[in-house]
C-alpha positions in Angstrom: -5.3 14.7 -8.5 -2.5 16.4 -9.1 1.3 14.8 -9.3 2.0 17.2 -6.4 -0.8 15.8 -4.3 0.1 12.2 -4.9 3.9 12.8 -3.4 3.5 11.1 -0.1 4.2 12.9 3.1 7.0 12.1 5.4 6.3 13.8 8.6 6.9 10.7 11.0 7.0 10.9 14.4 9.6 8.9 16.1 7.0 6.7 18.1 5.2 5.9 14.5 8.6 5.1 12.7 9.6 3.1 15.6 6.0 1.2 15.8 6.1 0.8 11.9 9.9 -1.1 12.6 8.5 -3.5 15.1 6.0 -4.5 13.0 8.3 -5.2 10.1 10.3 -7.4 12.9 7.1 -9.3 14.1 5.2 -9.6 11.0 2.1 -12.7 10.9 2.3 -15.7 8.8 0.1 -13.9 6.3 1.9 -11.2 5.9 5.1 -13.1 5.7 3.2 -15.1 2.6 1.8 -11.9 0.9 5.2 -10.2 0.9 7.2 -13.1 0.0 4.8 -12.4 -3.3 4.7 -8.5 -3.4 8.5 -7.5 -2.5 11.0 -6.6 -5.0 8.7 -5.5 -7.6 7.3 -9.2 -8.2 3.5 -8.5 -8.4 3.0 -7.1 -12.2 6.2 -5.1 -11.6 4.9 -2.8 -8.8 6.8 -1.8 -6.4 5.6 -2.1 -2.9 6.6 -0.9 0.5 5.5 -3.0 4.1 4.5 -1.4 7.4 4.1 1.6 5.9 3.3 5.3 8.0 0.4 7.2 6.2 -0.7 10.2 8.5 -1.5 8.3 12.0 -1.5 4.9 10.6 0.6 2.2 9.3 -0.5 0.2 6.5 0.9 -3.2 5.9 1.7 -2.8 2.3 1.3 0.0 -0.1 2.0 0.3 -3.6 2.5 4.4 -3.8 2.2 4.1 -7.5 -0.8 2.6 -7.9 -2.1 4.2 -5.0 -2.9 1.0 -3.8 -3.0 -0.3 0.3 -3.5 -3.7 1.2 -4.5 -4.7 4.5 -4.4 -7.9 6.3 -6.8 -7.9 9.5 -6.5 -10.7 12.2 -9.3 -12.1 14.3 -10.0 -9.2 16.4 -10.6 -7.0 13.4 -14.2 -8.3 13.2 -15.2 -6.7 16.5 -17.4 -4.0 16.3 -15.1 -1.7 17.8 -12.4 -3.2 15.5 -15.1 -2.9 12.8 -15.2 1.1 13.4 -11.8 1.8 13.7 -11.2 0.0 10.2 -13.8 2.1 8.7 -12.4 5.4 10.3 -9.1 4.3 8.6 -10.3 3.7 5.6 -11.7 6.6 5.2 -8.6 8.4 6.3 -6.5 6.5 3.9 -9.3 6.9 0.8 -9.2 10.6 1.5 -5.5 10.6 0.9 -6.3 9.2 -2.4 -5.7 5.2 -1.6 -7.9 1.9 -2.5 -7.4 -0.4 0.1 -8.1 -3.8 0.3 -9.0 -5.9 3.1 -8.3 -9.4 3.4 -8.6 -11.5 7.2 -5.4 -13.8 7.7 -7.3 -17.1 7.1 -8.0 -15.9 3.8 -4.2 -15.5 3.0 -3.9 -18.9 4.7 -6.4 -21.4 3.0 -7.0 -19.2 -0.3 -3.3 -17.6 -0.7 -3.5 -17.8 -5.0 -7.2 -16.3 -4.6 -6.1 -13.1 -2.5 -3.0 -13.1 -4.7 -5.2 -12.4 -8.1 -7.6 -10.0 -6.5 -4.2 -7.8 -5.9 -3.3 -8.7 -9.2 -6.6 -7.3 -10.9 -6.2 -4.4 -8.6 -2.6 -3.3 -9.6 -4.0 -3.8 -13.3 -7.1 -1.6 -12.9 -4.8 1.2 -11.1 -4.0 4.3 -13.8 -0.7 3.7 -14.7 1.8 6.3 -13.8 3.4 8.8 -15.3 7.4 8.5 -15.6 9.0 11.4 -14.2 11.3 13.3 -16.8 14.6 13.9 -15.8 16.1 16.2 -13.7 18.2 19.0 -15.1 16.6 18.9 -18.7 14.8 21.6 -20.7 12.4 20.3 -23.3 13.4 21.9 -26.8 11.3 21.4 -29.7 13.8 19.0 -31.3 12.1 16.6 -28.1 8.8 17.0 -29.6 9.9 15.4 -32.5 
């Protein structure tokens, strides 16, 4: 994948952005615990976003560098209608070039350190990126030294 296909896309509608922003406001219990782990670059150093737009969904945390979604699903994601709109989603977001993990709330409640290490394992397993060089500077060959 290219470095031009990995630059996310901000087309947002309004409604989106402003469904993403209430969900920041109302967030869960579990989400409240994951991102009291994941924000300001605390897990491994990554840096992660919350509530999240990608295309027609909004992912609860995403790690852009890694490429990386996590998920956390309540009690009514394990209806099958649930069950195939998760799918549909996940195949969205996999096209776009995301892993996503999936973890139900009571996971994050009763097994907080387990769902903590599978992210873990996951942010080490993503390819690490590349850093961008910086702007306004012509390589020479004296850089290749």
């Amino acid at each position: 994948m290219t470095d031009a296909a990995k630059q996310p896309k901000w087309d947002v509608t309004r409604k989106l952005r402003s469904r993403a922003r209430s969900l920041r406001q109302d967030s869960t219990d579990a989400e409240r615990l994951v991102w009291s782990t994941l924000r300001a670059h605390r897990m491994n150093g990554a840096s992660f976003r919350r509530q999240t737009p990608i295309g027609p969904y909004v992912a609860d945390f995403v790690c852009h560098a890694a490429s990386l979604i996590i998920e956390l699903d309540g009690g009514q994601h394990f209806e099958a209608e649930h069950l195939k709109r998760d799918a549909r989603r996940d195949a969205f977001l996999v096209s776009k070039g995301f892993r996503v993990l999936r973890f139900n709330n009571y996971d994050v409640m009763t097994n907080r350190q387990g769902v903590l290490e599978t992210i873990s394992a996951a942010l080490a397993e993503a390819p690490s990126p590349t850093l961008p060089r910086k702007r306004g500077r012509e390589r020479t060959a004296e850089d290749a030294l």
